[in-house]
Phi, psi and omega in degrees: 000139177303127191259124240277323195245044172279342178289340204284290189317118169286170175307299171305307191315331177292310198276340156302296166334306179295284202317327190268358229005049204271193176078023189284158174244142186284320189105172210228137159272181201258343185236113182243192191193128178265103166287118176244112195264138177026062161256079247222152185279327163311339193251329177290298190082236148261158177248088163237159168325194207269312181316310196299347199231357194316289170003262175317296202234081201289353184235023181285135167264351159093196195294318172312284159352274164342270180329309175281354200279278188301353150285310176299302198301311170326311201276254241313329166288342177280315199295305201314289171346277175332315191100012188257168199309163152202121177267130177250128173272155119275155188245109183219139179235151211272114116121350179212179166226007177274030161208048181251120197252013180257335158294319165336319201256018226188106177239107188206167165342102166290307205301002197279010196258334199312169155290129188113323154321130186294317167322337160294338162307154164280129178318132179291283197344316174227080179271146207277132206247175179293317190267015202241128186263163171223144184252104180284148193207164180227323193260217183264311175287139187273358169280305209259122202085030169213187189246061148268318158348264202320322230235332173273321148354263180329315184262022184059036168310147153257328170218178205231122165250123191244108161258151173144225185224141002271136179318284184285048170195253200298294179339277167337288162295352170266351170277307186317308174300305179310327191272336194292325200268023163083061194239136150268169215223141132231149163210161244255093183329316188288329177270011174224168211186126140286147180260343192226135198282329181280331171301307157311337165295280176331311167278025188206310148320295180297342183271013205227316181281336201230344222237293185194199213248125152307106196223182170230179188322295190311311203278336189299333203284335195283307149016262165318307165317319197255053127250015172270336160301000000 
């Protein structure tokens, strides 16, 4: 498939790749577990261009956000079909913000992030049914500080497919965690969203050259399809 962060790359950016052989795919395992990481209405937002929701919703990705959205609902509806797990993160902090380490960077509204706020919800398009755990988090990777270790054990997962939000931020750092701790990892370009396009761009080379496997929606589904065979 034509690759998203193909406008980025110079010519030398090419031949280091080739040269370097990077971008090889680790490959998919037999027990997997579907991550839908923050897709929370502060992070989501409107499905207007982006410019447009700033306003309301400053840490909102706008149609982009929207767009992976109606994807993620496609994969989510194939893992059930499947029988696999499906886990949802919130990035929410409890009861103080003095130790939120993402306000630090930022100056807009905190309260709207505490837990209890209605902004802190996962969005009704995919809201978590009794059997889909959802994992509460304060830093960006969802391994820290919470028991998804203990709870991907326990089902015997192997691998992780991570859809949601931010492509360079929670996303991101949790394929990074996932792969450290010996996971195959992929995560699905059409189902994750940026607020900064290059940054999404960006965080989807590096993680496809160095980390785990880039895939898009059509390969996620077929995925799921061959593990009911």
């Amino acid at each position: 498939m034509a690759r998203i962060w193909e406008d980025l790359l110079s010519d030398v950016d090419r031949m280091v790749i080739e040269k370097g052989g990077y971008g090889k795919s680790r490959g998919l395992g037999k027990k997997p577990l579907l991550l839908i990481i923050d897709v929370q209405y502060n992070y989501v937002g409107e499905d207007l261009p982006i410019e447009q929701q700033l306003d309301k919703w400053p840490a909102g990705g706008g149609a982009a956000a929207w767009a992976a959205i109606r994807n993620i609902q496609r994969i989510r509806a194939a893992a059930k079909e499947a029988g696999v797990p499906i886990f949802f993160t919130r990035n929410v902090q409890k009861r103080t913000l003095a130790f939120d380490g993402f306000g630090l960077k930022t100056n807009r509204d905190q309260s709207k992030f505490l837990d209890g706020r209605p902004e802190t919800q996962i969005v009704k398009e995919l809201e978590p049914d009794d059997n889909e755990m959802v994992i509460d988090k304060a830093y960006a990777s969802v391994f820290y500080g919470t028991p998804l270790l203990s709870y991907l054990i326990k089902l015997g997962i192997d691998t992780i497919i991570i859809v949601g939000g931010s492509t360079s931020g929670c996303c991101r750092a949790t394929a990074v965690d996932a792969v450290t701790r010996n996971y195959n990892v992929a995560m699905v370009e059409d189902a994750v969203y940026d607020r900064i396009q290059l940054s999404h761009k960006a965080s989807l080379l590096d993680l496809w050259m160095k980390y785990c496997d880039v895939i898009d929606t059509r390969q996620v589904l077929d995925y799921f399809k061959s593990l009911k065979g």
